[in-house]
C-alpha positions as CSV (number, residue, x, y, z in Angstrom):
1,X,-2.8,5.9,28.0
2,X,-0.5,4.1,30.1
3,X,1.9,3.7,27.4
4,X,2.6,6.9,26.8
5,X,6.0,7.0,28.7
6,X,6.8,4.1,26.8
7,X,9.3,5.4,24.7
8,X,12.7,3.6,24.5
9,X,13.7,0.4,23.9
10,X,14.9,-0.4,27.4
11,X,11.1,1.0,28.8
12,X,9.7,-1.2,26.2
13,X,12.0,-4.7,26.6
14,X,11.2,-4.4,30.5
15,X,7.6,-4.5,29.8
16,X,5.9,-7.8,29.6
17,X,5.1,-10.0,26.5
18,X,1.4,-8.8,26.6
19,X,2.1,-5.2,27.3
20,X,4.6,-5.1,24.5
21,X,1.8,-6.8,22.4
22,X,-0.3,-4.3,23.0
23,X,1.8,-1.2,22.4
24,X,3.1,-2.1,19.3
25,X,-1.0,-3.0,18.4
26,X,-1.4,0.5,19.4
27,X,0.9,2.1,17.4
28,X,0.4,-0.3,14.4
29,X,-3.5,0.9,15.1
30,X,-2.1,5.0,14.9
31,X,-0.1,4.1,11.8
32,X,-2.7,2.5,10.3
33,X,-4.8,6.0,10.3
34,X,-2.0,8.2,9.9
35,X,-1.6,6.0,6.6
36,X,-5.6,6.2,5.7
37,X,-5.3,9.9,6.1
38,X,-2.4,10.7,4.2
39,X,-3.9,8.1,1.1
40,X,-7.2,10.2,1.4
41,X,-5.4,13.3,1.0
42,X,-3.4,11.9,-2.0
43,X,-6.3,11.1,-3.6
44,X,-7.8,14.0,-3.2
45,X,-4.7,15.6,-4.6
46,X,-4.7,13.5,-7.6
47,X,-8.5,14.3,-8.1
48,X,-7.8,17.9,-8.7
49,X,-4.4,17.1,-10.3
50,X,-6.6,15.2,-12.9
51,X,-8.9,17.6,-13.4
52,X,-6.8,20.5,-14.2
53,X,-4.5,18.2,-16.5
54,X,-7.9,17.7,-18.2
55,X,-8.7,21.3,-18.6
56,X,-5.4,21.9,-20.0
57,X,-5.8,19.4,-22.2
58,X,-9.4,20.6,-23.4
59,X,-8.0,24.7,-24.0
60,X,-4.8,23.0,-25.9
61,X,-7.6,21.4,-28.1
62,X,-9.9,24.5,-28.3
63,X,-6.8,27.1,-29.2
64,X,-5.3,24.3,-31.6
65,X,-9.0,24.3,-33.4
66,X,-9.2,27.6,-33.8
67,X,-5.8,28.2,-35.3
68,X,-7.0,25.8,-37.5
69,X,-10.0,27.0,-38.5
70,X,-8.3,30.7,-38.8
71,X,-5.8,28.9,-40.8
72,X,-8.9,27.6,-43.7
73,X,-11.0,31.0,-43.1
């Protein structure tokens, strides 16, 4: 890429208007994924998050019904 040494301001501010344009598009481009990746693996994480909250929730009911039904037996 030729921007790749681009990486101070001063490199960047001597760069024309339509070089600059399309750095920044670049990187907007790379932040853009970066940001799609890191939202696929929070839902990913929230997927299992939900699922083991809903486990938990299911062997809280099962062991609070059968206290209760030792309780009446």
């Amino acid at each position: 890429m030729v921007f790749a040494m681009a990486t101070s301001i001063s490199t960047i501010s001597q760069m024309s208007r339509y070089e600059q344009m399309k750095y920044y598009r670049e990187k907007r481009k790379e932040a853009y994924s970066q940001v799609q990746s890191l939202s696929s693996q929070a839902t990913g994480l929230m997927t299992v998050k939900l699922s083991e909250s809903q486990g938990m929730g299911n062997l809280a009911a099962k062991i609070a019904y059968q206290r209760s039904v030792k309780k009446t037996a």
